[in-house]
C-alpha positions as CSV (number, residue, x, y, z in Angstrom):
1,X,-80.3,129.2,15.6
2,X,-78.5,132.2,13.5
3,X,-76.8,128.8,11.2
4,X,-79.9,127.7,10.7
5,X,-80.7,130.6,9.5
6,X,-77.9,131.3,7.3
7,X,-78.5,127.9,6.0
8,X,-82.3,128.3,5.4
9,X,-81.3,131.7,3.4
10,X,-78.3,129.5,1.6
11,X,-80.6,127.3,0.4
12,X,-83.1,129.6,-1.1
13,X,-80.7,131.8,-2.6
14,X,-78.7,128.3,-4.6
15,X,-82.7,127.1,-5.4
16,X,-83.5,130.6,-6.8
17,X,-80.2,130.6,-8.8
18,X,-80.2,127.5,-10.1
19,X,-84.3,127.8,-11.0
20,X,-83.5,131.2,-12.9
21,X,-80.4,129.5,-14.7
22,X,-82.6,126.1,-15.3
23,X,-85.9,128.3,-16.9
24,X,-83.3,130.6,-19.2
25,X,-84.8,130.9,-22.6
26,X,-81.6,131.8,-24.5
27,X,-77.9,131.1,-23.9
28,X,-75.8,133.8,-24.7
29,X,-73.1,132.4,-27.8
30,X,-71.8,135.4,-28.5
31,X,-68.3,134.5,-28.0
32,X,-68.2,132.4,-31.0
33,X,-68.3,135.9,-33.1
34,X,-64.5,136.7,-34.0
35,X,-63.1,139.9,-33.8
36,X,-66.7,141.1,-32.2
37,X,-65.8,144.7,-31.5
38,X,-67.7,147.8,-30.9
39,X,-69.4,149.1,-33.6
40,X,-72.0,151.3,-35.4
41,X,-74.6,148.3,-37.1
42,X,-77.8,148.6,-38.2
43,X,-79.8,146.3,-40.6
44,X,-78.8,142.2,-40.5
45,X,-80.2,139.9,-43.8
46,X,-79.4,136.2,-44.3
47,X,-77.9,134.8,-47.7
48,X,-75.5,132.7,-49.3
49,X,-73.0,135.6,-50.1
50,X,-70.0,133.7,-51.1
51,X,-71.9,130.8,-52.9
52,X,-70.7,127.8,-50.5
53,X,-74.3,126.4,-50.1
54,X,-74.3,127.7,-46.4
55,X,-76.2,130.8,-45.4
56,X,-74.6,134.2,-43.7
57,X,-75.4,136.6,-41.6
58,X,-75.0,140.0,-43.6
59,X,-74.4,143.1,-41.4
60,X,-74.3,146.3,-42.1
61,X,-71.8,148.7,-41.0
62,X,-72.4,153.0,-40.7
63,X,-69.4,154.4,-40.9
64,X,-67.9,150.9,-40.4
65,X,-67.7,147.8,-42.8
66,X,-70.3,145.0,-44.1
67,X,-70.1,142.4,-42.6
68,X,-70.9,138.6,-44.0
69,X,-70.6,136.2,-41.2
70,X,-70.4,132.8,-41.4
71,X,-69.7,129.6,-39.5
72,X,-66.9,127.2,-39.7
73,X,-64.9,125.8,-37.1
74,X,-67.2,126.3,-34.4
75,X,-66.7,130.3,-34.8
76,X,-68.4,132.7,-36.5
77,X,-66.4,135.4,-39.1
78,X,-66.2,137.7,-41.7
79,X,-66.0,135.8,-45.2
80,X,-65.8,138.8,-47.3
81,X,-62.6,140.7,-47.9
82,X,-63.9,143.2,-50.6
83,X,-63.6,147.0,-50.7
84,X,-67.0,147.5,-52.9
85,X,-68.9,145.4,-50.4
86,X,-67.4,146.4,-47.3
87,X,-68.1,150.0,-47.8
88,X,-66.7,151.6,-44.6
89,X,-67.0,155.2,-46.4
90,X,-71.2,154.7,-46.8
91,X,-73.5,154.3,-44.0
92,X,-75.7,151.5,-45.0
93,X,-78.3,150.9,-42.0
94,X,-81.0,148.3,-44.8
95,X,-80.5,145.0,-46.6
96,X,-81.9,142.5,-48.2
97,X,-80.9,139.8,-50.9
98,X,-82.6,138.5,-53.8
99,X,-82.1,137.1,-57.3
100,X,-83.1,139.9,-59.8
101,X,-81.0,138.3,-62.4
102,X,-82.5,135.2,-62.5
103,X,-78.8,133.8,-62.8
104,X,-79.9,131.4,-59.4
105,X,-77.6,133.8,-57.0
106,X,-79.1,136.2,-54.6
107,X,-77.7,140.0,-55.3
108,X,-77.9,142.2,-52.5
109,X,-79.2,145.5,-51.8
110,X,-77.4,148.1,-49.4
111,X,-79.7,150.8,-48.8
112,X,-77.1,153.7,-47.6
113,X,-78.3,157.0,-45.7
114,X,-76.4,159.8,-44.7
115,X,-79.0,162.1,-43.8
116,X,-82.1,161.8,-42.1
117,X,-84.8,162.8,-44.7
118,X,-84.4,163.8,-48.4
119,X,-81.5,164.5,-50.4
120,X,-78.5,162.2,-49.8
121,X,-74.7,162.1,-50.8
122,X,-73.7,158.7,-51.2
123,X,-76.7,156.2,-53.5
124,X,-77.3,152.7,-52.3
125,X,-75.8,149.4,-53.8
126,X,-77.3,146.6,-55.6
127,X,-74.2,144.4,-55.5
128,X,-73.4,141.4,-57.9
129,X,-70.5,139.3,-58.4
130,X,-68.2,138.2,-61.5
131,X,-65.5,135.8,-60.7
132,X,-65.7,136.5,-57.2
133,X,-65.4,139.4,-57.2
134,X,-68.3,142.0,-56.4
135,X,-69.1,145.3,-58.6
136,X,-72.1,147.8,-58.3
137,X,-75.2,147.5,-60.6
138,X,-76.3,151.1,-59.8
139,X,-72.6,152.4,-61.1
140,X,-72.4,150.8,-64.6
141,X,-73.0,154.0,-66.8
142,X,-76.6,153.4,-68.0
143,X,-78.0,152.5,-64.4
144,X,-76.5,156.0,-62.8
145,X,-79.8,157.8,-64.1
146,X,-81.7,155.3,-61.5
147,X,-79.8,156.1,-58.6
148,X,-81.2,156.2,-55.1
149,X,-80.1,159.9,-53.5
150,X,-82.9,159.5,-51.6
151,X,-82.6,158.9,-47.7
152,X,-84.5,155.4,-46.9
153,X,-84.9,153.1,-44.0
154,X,-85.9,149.4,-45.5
155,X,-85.9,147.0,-48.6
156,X,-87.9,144.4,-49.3
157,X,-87.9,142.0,-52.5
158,X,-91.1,141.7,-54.3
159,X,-91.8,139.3,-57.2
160,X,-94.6,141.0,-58.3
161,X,-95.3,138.9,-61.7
162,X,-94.8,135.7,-60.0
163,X,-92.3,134.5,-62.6
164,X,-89.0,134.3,-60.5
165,X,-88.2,138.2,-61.6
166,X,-87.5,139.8,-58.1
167,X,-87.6,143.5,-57.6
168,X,-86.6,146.1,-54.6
169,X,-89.1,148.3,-53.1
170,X,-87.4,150.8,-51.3
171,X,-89.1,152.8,-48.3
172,X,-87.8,156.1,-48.3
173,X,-87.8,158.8,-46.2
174,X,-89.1,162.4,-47.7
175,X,-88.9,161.2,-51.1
176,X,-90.8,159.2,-53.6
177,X,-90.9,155.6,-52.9
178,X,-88.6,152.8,-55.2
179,X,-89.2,150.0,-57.0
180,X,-86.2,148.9,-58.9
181,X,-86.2,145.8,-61.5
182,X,-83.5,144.6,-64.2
183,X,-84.7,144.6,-67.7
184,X,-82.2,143.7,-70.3
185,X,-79.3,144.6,-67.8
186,X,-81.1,148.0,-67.4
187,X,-82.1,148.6,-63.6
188,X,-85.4,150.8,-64.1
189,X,-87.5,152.4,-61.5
190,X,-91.0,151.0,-61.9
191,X,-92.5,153.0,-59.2
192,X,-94.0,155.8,-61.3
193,X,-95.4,153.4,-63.8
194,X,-96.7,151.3,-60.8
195,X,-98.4,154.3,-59.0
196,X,-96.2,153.5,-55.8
197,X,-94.0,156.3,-55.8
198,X,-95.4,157.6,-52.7
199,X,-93.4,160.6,-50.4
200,X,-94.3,159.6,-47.2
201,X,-91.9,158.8,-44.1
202,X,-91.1,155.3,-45.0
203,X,-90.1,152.9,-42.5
204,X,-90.4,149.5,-42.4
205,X,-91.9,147.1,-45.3
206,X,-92.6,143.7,-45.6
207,X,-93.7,141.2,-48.8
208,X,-96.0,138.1,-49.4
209,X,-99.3,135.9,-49.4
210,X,-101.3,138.8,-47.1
211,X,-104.2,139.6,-49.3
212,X,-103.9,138.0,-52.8
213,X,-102.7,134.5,-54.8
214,X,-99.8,136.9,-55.8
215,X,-96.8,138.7,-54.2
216,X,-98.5,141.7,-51.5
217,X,-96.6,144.9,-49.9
218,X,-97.4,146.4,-46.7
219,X,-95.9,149.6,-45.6
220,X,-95.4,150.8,-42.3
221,X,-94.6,154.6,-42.2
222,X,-93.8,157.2,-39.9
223,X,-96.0,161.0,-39.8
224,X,-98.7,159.2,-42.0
225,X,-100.7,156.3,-42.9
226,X,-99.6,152.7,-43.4
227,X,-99.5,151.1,-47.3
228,X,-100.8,148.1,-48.0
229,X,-100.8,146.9,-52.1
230,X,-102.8,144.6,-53.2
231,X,-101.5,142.7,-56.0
232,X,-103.3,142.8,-58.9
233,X,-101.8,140.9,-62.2
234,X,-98.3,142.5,-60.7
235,X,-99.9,146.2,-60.1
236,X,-100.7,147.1,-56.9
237,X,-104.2,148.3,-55.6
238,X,-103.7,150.7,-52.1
239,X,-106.0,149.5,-49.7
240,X,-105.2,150.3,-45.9
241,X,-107.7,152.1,-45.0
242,X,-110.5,150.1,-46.4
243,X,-108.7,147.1,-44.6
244,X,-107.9,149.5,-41.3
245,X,-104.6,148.9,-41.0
246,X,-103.7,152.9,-41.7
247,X,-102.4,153.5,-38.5
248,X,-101.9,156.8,-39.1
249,X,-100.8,158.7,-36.1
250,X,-98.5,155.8,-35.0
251,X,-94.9,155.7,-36.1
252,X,-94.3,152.4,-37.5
253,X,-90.5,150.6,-37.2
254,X,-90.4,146.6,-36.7
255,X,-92.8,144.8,-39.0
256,X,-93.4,140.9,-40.0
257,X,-95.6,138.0,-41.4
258,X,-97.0,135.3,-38.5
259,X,-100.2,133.0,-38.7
260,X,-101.0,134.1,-35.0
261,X,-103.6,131.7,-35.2
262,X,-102.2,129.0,-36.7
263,X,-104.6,128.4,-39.0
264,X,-103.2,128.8,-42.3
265,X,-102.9,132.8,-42.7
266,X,-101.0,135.0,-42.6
267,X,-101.1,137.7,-40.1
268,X,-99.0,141.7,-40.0
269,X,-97.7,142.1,-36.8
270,X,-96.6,145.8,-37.2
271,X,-95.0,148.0,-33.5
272,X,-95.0,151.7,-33.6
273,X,-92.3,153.9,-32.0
274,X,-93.0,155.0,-28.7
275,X,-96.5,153.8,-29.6
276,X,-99.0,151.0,-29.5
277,X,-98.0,147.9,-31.5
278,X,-100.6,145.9,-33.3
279,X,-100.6,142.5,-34.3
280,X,-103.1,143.0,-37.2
281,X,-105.3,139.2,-37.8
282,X,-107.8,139.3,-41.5
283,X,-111.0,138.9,-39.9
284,X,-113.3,138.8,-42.9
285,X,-112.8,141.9,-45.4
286,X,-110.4,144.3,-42.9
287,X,-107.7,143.2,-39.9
288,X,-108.7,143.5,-36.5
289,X,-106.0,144.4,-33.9
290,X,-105.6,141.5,-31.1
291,X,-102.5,142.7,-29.3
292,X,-103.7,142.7,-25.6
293,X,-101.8,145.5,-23.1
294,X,-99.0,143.6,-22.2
295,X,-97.8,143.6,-26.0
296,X,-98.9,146.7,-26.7
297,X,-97.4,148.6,-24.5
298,X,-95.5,151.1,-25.7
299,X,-91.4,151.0,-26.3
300,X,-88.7,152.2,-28.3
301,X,-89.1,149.2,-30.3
302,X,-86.9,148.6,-33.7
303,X,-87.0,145.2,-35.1
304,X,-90.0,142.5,-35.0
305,X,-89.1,138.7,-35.7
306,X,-91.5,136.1,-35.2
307,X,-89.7,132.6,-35.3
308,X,-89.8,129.0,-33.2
309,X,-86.2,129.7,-31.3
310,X,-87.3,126.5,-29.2
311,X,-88.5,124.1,-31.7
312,X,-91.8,123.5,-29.5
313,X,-94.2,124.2,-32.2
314,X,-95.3,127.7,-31.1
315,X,-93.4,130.4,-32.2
316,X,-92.6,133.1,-30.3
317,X,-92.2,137.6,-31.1
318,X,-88.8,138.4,-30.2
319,X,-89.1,142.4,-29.6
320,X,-85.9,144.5,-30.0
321,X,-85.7,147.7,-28.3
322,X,-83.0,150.5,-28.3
323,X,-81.9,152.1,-24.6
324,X,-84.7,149.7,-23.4
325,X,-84.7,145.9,-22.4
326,X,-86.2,143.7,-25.0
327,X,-89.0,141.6,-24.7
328,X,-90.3,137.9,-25.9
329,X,-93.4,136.4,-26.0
330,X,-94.4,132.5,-26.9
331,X,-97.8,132.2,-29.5
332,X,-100.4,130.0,-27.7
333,X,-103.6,128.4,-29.6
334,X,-106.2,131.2,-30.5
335,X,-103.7,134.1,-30.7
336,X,-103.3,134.2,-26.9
337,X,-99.6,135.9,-26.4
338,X,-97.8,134.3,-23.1
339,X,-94.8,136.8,-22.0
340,X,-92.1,135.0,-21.7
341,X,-89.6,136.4,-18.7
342,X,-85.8,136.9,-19.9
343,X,-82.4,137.6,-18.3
344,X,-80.7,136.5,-21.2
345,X,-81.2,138.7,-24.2
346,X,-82.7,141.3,-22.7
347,X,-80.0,143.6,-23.2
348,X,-81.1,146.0,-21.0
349,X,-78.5,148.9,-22.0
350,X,-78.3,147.6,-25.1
351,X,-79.3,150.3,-28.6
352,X,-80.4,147.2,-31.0
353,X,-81.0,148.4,-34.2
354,X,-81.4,145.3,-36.4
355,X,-81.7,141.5,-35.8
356,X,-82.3,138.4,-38.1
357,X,-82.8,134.3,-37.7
358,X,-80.5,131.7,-39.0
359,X,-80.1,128.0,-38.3
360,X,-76.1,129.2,-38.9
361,X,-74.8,126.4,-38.0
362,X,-77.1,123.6,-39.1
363,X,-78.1,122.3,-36.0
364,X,-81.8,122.3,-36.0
365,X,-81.7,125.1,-33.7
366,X,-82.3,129.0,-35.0
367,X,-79.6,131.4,-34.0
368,X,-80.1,134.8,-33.3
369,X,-78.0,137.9,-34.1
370,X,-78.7,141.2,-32.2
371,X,-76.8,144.0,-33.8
372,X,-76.4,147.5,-31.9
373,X,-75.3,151.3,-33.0
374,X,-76.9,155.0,-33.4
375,X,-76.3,156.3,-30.4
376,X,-73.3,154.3,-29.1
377,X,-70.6,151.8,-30.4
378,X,-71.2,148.2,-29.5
379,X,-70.8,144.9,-30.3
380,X,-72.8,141.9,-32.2
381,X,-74.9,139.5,-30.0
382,X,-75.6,136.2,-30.3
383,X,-78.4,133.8,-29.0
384,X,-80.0,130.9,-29.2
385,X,-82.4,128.9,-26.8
386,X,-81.1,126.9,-24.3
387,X,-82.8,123.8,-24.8
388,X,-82.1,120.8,-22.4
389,X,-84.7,118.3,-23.6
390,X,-85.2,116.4,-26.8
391,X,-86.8,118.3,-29.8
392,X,-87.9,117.3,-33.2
393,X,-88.3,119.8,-36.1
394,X,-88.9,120.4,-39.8
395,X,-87.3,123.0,-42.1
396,X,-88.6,123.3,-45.9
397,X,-86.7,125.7,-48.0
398,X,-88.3,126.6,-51.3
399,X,-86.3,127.4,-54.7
400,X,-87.8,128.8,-57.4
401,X,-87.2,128.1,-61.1
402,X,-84.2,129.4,-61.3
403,X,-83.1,127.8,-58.2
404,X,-83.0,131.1,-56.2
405,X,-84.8,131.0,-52.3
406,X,-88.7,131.8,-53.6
407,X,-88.6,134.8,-51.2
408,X,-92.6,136.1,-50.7
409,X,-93.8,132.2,-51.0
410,X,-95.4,130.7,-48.3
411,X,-95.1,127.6,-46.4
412,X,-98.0,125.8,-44.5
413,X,-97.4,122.9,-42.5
414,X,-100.7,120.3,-42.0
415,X,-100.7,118.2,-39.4
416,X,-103.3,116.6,-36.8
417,X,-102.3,119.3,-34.3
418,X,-102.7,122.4,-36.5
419,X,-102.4,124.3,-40.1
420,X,-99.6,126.6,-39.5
421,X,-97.9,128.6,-42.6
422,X,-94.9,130.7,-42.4
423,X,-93.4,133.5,-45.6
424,X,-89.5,132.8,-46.8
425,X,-88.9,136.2,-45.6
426,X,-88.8,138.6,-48.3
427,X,-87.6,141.5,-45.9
428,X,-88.7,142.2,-42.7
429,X,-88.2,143.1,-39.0
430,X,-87.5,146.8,-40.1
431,X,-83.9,147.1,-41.8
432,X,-83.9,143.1,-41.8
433,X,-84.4,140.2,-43.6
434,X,-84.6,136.4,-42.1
435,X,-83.4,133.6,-43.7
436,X,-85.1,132.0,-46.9
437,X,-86.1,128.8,-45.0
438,X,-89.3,128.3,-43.2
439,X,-88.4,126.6,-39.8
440,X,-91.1,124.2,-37.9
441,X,-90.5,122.6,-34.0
442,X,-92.9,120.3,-33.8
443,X,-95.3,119.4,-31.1
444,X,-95.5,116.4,-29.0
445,X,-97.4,113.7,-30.7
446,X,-97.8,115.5,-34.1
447,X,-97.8,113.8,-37.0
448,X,-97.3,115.9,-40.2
449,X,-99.8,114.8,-42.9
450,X,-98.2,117.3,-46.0
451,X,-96.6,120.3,-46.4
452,X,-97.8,123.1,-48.6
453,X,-96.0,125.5,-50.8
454,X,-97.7,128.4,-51.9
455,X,-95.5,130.0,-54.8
456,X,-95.1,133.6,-55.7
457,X,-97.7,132.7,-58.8
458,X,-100.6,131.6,-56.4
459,X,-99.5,127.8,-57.6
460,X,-98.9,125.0,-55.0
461,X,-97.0,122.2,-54.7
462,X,-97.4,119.1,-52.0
463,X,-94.6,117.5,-50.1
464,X,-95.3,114.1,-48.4
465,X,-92.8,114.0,-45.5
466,X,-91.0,110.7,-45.1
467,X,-88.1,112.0,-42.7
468,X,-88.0,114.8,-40.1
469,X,-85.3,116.8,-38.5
470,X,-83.8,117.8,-41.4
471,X,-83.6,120.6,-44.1
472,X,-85.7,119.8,-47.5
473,X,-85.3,121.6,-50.3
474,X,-88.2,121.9,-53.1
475,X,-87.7,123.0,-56.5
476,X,-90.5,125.2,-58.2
């Protein structure tokens, strides 16, 4: 009778196991990181840093190097062996690349903080290269009077004229808000001149097709209310509270773009420190807050991505905590969230401060890096879903005229199942930036009848697609 017994319990604990390791959302790839040792990291972005025609993950290091990671050879590792861009004497916690050049070539913004709030020591970078190598816009002579000794938190790249002429909004923290653009080789604050050189407690900020034809912002700050600019012929026109999303005794961190309804728009979904998060959907003339309690239940939440890591056709909110176990949750039909139960990537000692989505090694399939730091040294994590079935998917990556990634522009997919659009992330997640691609699974039986691409200038284009399960790239 007692072998029974033991066999019964056997049996049930292998089922259990192997039903656990069967439904696993993510595998863990993290050993395909070289050299992946402890660190302080904060912000992650996603560019084409050395000009190869294959993205990287850019990570930044506080008190340790940048990092720019990309794959070859089944591994993932540093590409960069420069002293100006690895910066181990500046603690850069935000990035974010763009072309504010209009030379084709994203440059990239290090937003550096060595103090908490107000006046800091070292100014952020706006790097550039010349004949591979990389040198400092900010400390040619005539750009030193625009410096940054401001302590900040995010960047996000705004074309706010719709012609391909990127600028930096920086979110700082006890000091006036930035807006940097290049005008005849002359970086300029535009901020004052645009009436968005707010002091607030700026935290996380995000860029695209929210309100207008044109290029929005929307702000999400800490001891005071929430920004959102409307763009107006390239100003800006402050309108949270007539659009309630003010928020203004939550603490806003991890912020991004999703049509939670798949319907063609463009929805904020913006989480608060220690505090509700909201997943703001336009309902009319303001946004009306659907999160339901199991969303927004209050966490030490950093970073926000909203992304398709299985290629099923419903994206899912990945959820990054710090000293508190992340959380995932798949986007059904009619903005109904599902939670999605993980063991993988949960992380549940883990301090993430930054995280960002990459198909990094061209396999159809996003990646997903999970940096760590501010309290404690760790290591990079890597994930990706753990798919055992069959999947079919669509990625559109849109170049402007000058054959930069049209950060801000948005991408709608039509099919017989369902309008869905999706930004080429101009910044986002808090710290972050995704890649420039808009990524689609698609659904069983779905048949996609166009693609639309919504351009920085209101303008769009039409793509008939003949082929799927590939990347297509579409010139402006």
């Amino acid at each position: 009778m007692k072998t029974i017994k033991k066999l019964i319990i056997y049996i049930f604990i292998f089922t259990f196991n192997f039903t656990i390791s069967f439904a696993e959302f993510f595998k863990d790839i993290s050993d395909i990181i070289e050299n992946n040792e402890p660190r302080l990291s904060y912000g992650v972005a996603v560019s084409d840093v050395n000009k190869d025609n294959n993205y990287e993950f850019l990570v930044t290091g506080f008190g340790f190097k940048n990092l720019a990671l990309g794959f070859k050879n089944n591994k993932l590792a540093d590409t960069i062996d420069d002293n100006i861009f690895n910066d181990t004497d500046r603690k850069t916690i935000g990035v974010a690349a763009c072309d504010v050049d209009k030379d084709g070539y994203e440059e990239i913004y290090f937003l550096n903080t060595d103090t908490y709030s107000g006046e800091k020591k070292y100014s952020d970078r706006l790097l550039d290269q010349n004949q591979k190598k990389f040198f400092d816009i900010f400390e040619i002579e005539k750009n030193k009077k625009s410096l940054n000794l401001t302590a900040g938190r995010s960047v996000v790249c705004v074309d706010r004229n719709g012609d391909g002429s990127f600028g930096f909004y920086v979110a700082n923290y006890g000091g006036p808000t930035r807006f940097y653009e290049l005008n005849n080789d002359i970086l300029i604050d535009k901020a004052p001149k645009l009436k968005i050189d707010r002091v607030t407690g700026g935290r996380a900020v995000i860029a695209g097709h929210i309100l207008s034809k044109n290029t929005d912002i929307f702000a999400a700050n800490e001891r005071g209310s929430n920004f959102l600019y409307k763009n107006n012929n390239g100003s800006f026109i402050e309108l949270a509270n007539d659009y309630k999303v003010q928020d203004k005794y939550e603490n806003g961190r991890g912020t991004t773009l999703s049509d939670v309804f798949y319907r063609g728009q463009l929805d904020i979904i913006s989480s608060n420190w220690n505090g509700s998060h909201r997943i703001f959907a336009l309902d009319g003339n303001e946004f009306r807050d659907i999160a339901k309690p199991d969303f927004n239940e209050p966490t030490r939440i950093r970073t926000v991505i909203s992304a398709d890591f299985d290629n099923d056709g419903y994206d899912e909110i990945f959820m990054n905590n710090i000293d508190q176990p992340n959380k995932l949750f798949k986007i059904l039909e009619n903005g109904v969230l599902q939670k999605i139960d993980i063991q993988v990537g949960l992380e549940y000692f883990g301090l993430g401060t930054g995280a960002a989505v990459a198909d990094i090694d061209n396999d159809g399939i996003l990646e997903l890096l999970v940096s760590h730091g501010e309290t404690g040294l760790q290591p990079l994590s890597l994930y990706k879903a753990n798919l055992k079935k069959k999947f079919n998917y669509i990625r559109i990556q849109p170049l402007n005229k000058f054959g930069a990634p049209a950060r801000g522009a948005t991408v709608t997919l039509v099919s017989n199942l369902r309008e869905h659009s999706k930004t080429i992330d101009a910044g986002s997640g808090y710290l972050c930036q995704m890649e420039p691609v808009a990524h689609f699974g698609l659904r069983k039986g779905e048949k996609i009848r166009k693609v639309v691409v919504q351009w920085t200038n209101g303008k769009k284009t039409n793509l008939k697609i003949s082929r799927i399960n590939k990347t297509i790239k579409i010139k402006q």
